[in-house]
C-alpha positions in Angstrom: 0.0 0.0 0.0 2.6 2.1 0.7 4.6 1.5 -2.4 1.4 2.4 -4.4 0.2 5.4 -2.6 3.9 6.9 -3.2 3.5 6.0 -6.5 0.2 7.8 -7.5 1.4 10.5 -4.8 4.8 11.0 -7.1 2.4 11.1 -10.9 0.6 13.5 -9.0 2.1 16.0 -7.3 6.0 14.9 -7.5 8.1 13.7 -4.3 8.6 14.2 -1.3 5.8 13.8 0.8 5.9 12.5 4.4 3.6 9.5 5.0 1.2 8.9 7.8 -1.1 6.1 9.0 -3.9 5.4 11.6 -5.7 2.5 12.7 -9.3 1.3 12.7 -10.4 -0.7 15.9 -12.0 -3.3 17.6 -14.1 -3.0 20.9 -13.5 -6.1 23.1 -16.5 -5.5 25.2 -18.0 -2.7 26.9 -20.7 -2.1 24.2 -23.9 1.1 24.6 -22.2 1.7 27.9 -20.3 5.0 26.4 -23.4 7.6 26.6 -24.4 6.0 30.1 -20.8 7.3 31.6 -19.4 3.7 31.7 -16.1 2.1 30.4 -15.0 1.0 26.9 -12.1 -1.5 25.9 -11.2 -1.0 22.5 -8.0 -1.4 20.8 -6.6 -0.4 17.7 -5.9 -2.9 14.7 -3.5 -4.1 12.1 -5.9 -2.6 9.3 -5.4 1.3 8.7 -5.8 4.0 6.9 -2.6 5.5 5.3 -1.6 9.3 3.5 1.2 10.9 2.1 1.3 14.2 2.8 3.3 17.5 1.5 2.4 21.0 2.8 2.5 22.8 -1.3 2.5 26.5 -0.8 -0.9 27.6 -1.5 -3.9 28.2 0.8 -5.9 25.3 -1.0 -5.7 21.7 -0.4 -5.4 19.0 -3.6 -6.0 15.3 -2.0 -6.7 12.1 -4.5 -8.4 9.3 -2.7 -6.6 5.4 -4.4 -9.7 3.3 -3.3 -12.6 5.4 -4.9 -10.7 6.5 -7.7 -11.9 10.4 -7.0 -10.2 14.1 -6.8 -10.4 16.9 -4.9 -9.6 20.2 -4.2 -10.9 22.7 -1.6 -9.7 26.0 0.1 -9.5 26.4 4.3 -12.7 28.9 4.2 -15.8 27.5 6.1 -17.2 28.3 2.9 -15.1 26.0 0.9 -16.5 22.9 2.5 -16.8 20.0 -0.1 -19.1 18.1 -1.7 -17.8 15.1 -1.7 -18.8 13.0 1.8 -15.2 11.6 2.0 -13.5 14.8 1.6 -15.4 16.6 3.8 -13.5 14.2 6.7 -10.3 15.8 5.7 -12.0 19.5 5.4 -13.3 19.1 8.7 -9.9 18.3 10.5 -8.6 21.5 8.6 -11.3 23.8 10.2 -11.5 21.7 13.2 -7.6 22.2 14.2 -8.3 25.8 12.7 -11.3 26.7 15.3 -8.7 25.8 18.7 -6.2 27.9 17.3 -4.0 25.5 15.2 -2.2 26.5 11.6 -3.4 24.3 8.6 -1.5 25.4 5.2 -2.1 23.8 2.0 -1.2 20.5 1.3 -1.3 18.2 -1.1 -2.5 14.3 -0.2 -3.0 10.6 -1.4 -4.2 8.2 0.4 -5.7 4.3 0.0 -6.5 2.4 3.3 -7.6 -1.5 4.0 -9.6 -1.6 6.8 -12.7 -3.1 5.5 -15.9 -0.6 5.1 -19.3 -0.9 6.9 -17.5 -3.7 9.3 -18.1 -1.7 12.0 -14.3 -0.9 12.1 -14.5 2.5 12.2 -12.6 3.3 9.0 -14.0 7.3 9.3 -12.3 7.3 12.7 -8.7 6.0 10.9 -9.1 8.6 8.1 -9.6 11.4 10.8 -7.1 10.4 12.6 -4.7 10.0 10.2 -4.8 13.3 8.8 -5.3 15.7 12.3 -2.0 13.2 13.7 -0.4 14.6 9.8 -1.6 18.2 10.3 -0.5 18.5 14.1 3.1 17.0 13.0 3.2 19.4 9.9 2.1 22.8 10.8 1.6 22.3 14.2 5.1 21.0 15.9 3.2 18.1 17.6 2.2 20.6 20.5 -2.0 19.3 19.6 -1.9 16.7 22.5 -3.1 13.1 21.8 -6.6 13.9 23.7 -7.6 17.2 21.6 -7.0 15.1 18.1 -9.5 12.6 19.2 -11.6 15.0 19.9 -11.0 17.1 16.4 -12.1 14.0 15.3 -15.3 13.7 16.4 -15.7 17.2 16.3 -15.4 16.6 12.8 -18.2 13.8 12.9 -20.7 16.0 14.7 -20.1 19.4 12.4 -19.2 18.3 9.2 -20.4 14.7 8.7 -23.8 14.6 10.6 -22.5 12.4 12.6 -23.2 12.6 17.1 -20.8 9.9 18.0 -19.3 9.4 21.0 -15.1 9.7 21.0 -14.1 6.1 21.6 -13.5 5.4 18.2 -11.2 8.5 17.5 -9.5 7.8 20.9 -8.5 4.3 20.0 -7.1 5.3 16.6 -5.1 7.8 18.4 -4.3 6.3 21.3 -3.5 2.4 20.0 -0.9 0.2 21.1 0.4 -2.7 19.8 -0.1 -5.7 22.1 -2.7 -3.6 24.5 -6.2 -3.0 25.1 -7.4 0.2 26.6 -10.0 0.9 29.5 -11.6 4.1 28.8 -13.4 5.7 31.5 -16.1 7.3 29.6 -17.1 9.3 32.6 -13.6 11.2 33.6 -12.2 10.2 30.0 -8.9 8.5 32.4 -7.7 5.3 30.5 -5.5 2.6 31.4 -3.4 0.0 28.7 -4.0 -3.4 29.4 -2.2 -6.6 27.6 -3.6 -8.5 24.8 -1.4 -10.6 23.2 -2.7 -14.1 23.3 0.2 -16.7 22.2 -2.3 -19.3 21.9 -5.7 -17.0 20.3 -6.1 -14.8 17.8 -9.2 -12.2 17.2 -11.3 -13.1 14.1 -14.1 -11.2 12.9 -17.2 -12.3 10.8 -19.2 -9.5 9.2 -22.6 -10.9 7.9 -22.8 -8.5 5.5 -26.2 -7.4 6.6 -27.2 -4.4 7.9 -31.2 -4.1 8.8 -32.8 -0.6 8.4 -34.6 -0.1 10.8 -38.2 2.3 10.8 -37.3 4.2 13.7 -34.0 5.2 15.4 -33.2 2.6 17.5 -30.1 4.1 19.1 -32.0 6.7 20.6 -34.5 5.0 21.9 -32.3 2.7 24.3 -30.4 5.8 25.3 -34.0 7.4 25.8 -34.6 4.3 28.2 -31.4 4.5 30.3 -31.7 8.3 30.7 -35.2 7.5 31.9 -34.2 4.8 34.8 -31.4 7.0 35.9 -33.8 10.0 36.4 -36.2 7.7 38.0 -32.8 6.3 40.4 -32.0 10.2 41.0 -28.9 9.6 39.6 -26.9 11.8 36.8 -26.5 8.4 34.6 -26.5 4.1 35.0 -22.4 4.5 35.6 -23.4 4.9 39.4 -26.6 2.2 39.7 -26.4 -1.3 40.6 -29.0 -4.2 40.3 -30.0 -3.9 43.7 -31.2 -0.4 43.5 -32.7 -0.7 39.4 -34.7 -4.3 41.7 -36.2 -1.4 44.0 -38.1 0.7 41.7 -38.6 -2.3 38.9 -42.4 -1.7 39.7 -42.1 2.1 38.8 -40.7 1.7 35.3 -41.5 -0.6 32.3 -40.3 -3.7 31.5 -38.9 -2.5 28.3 -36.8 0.4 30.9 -36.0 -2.2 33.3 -34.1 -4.6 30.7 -32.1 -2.0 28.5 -30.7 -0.7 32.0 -30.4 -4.3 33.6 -27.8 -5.3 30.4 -25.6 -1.9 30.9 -25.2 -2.5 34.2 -23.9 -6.0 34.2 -22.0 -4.6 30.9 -20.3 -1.9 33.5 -19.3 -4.8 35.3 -18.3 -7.4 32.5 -15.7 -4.8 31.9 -14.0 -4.8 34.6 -14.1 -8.3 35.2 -12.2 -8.6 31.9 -9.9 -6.3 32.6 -9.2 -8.9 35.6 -9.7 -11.6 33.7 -6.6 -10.0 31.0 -4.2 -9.2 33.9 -4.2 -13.0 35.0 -4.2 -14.2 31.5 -7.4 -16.1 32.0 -8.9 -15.7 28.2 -11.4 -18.3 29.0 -13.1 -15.9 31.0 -12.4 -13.0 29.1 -14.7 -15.3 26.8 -17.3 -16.3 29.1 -18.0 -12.6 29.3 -18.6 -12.2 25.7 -20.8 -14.7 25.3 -22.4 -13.0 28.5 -22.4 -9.6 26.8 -24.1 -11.3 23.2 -27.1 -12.6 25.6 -27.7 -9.3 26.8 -27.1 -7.8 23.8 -29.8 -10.2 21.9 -32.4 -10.1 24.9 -32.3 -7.3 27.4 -31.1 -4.7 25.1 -32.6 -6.2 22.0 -30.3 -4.8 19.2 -29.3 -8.2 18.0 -31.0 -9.8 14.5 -31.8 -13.5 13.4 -28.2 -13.6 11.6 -25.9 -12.1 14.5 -27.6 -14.7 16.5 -26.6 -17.3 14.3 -23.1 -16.6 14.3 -22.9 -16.2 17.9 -24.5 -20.1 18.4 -22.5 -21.5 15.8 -19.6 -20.0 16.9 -20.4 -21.8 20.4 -21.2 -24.8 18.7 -18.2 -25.0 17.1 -16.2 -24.4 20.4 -15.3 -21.2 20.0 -13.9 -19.5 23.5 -15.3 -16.3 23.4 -18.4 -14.4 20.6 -20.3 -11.4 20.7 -22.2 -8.5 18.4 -19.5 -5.9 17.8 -21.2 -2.3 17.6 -24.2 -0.9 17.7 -26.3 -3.8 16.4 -29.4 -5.1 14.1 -26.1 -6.3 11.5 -22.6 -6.3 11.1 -19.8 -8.0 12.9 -19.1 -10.4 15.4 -15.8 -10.7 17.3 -14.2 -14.1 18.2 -11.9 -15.3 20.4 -11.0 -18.6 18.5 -8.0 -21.0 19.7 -5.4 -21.5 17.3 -6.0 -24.9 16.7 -9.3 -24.2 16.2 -9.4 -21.5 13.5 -9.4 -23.3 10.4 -12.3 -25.4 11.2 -14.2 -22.3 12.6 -13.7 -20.1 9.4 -14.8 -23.2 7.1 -17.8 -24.2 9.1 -19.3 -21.2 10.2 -18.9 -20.0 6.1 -20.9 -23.4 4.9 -23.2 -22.7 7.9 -23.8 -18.9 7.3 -24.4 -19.3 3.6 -26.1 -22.5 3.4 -29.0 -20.5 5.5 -28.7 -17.2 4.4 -27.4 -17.4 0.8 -23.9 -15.5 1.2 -21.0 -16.1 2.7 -20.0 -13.8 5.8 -16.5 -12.0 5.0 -13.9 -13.2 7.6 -10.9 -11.0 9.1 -8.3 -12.0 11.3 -7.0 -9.1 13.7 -4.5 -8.6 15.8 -4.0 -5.4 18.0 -1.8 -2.9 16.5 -0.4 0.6 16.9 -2.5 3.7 16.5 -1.6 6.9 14.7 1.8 7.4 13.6 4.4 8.8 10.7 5.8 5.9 9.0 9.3 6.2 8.1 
C-alpha cells in the first residue's frame, strides 16, 4: 500500500511527501455503555488508513483518494467545504484544528487504506485520525496533544459529517498500542493500557454482511430508556446504579426500561471483570464474558438480529472460547476469540453454515492489536 500510494502520490504531485497512518479498531467489550458514563475497551488494529502528505504552498488543499478512484480540491474557508462526503472528513480536520487555534496550510495528499468498510471498524475514525495526527506533525510542531486530536475527530463527525458519535472510536485510533487494550473511562475520560497478546488465540471477525434498516432510530431510543431509569434512580446516569437499586423501583418503570438498564449495568461490570480476567491471562473468561455480553445484547437490550444470532451459536457450537455483536447492532460484525488450533475449522464451518441458511458467505478478518496513529518512516 505504501509502495502504491507513493506512487500515484509522485504522478501527481512529485516527491517528497511525508507518510502517515492510523488504525481502525475493535471493541473487546463494553458495548452502549459509552453515553451511560461507563467504560469501553477498544483497541486499535492491524488494518489502517494511510496518507502521504506534503504542505505545497498555496492556501488550497489537492487530495486524491486510491480506493474510490476520486479528486479533490478545496480551500480552508468555512465556505469552501466539499461536496464530496469523504472529503469533507479531511475538510473538517482543517477547520477543526483551525477553530482551537492550530495552523493548517495547504497541502497536497494521497491516500488508500484496508480496513474493510461498513464492518463496524470505524474506517471514518482511521481517516480522521490520520490526517489531524499529519496536520499536528506538519504545521503544528506536535504541541495538539493526543486527547484534543481525538476530539477534532469527532468534532469533525458531529459538524461536518452529521454524525453525534461518542469519541471512543477516534480515541482508539489515536491512542492504540500494539499488544494492548485500553480501558476508557467514559465518565472522567482516564484510560488505562491493558495486555492483549494471546500466544495461543487470535481475534477473528465475521461480518454478515447485513445491515437491517430499521423504521425508527433505535439508538436513541435505548439511550431514551437508560436516561429515563437514571432520572427515575436520581442519579446523573447508570455508571453509578447497581441491580439492587434498578430491583427497587422495577415496579415504577417498564419492562422494556427495566431490561435496556439491567444489560448496561452488568456490561459496566463485565468490563472490569475482563480487565481482571486480562491481567491474569485467564482468556477463558475473558470469553465467558462475551458470550455473557451477546445474551444481553440479543435479549435485554434487544439490538441483536436472526443472523448475529446465528453466528454467535454456531460459533459456540463450534467451540469457540469467546463471541459477541460488535457495535451498535441489528447487523454487522461479530468478534471471536478462536484457539489457534481451532481457527481453520471455525472459518470453514461457520462459512458453509452462514451461507447454506442465508445465501452469502460472511466475509472473515483476522485481527490482531496494533499501533495507533503514527508517521511511517
Amino acid at each position: 500500500m505504501k509502495e502504491k500510494i507513493g506512487k500515484v502520490f509522485k504522478e501527481r504531485f512529485g516527491e517528497g511527501g511525508a507518510i502517515y497512518a492510523s488504525a481502525g479498531r475493535i471493541n473487546l467489550i463494553g458495548e452502549h455503555t459509552d453515553y451511560n458514563d461507563g467504560f469501553v475497551f477498544p483497541g486499535a488494529i492491524d488494518k489502517v488508513i494511510m496518507a502521504e502528505i506534503k504542505p505545497n504552498g498555496m492556501e488550497k488543499v489537492r487530495v486524491f483518494s486510491i480506493d474510490i478512484d476520486e479528486y479533490t480540491e478545496f480551500g480552508l474557508k468555512e465556505e469552501d467545504a466539499p461536496h464530496a462526503s469523504w472529503a469533507r472528513y479531511i475538510f473538517g480536520i482543517c477547520r477543526e484544528i483551525q477553530k482551537r487555534g492550530g495552523e493548517v496550510k495547504g497541502f497536497d495528499a494521497v491516500f488508500a487504506g484496508n480496513v474493510p468498510l461498513g464492518a463496524g471498524l470505524s474506517s471514518s475514525a482511521a481517516l480522521e485520525s490520520c490526517f489531524a495526527f499529519a496536520l499536528n506533525d506538519l504545521f503544528n510542531g506536535n504541541r495538539i496533544d493526543k486527547f484534543e486530536l481525538a476530539k477534532i475527530g469527532q468534532s469533525t463527525e458531529h459538524n461536518y459529517c452529521g454524525v453525534n458519535c461518542g469519541i471512543m472510536d477516534q480515541f482508539a485510533s489515536v491512542f492504540g498500542r500494539k499488544g494492548n487494550l485500553i480501558r476508557l473511562d467514559c465518565r472522567s475520560m482516564e484510560y488505562e493500557y491493558f495486555p492483549f497478546d494471546p500466544k495461543d488465540y487470535r481475534l477473528v471477525l465475521v461480518d454478515s454482511r447485513v445491515k437491517h434498516e430499521l423504521a425508527d432510530s433505535p439508538y436513541n431510543k435505548r439511550r431514551a430508556s437508560c436516561e429515563r431509569v437514571a432520572k427515575a434512580l436520581g442519579l446523573p446516569s447508570l455508571r453509578d446504579a447497581d441491580m439492587e437499586a434498578l430491583d427497587r423501583i422495577k415496579g415504577d418503570i417498564t419492562a422494556e426500561d427495566y431490561f435496556r438498564a439491567k444489560f448496561v449495568i452488568e456490561e459496566k461490570q463485565r468490563v472490569l471483570d475482563v480487565c481482571e480476567a486480562l491481567n491474569r491471562g485467564d482468556y477463558p473468561t475473558v470469553g465467558k464474558k462475551m458470550y455473557e455480553t451477546h445474551r444481553g445484547l440479543s435479549k435485554d437490550y434487544e439490538v441483536s438480529c436472526e443472523e448475529l444470532d446465528f453466528l454467535n451459536d454456531e460459533a459456540a457450537r463450534i467451540g469457540v472460547t469467546g463471541s459477541r455483536i460488535m457495535g451498535g447492532g441489528f447487523g454487522g460484525c461479530t468478534i471471536n476469540l478462536v484457539k489457534n488450533d481451532l481457527h481453520d475449522r471455525f472459518v470453514k464451518e461457520i462459512t458453509e453454515a452462514f451461507e447454506k441458511k442465508y445465501g452469502h458467505e460472511p466475509k472473515i478478518y483476522d485481527v490482531v492489536i496494533s499501533d495507533g496513529a503514527r508517521k511511517l518512516d
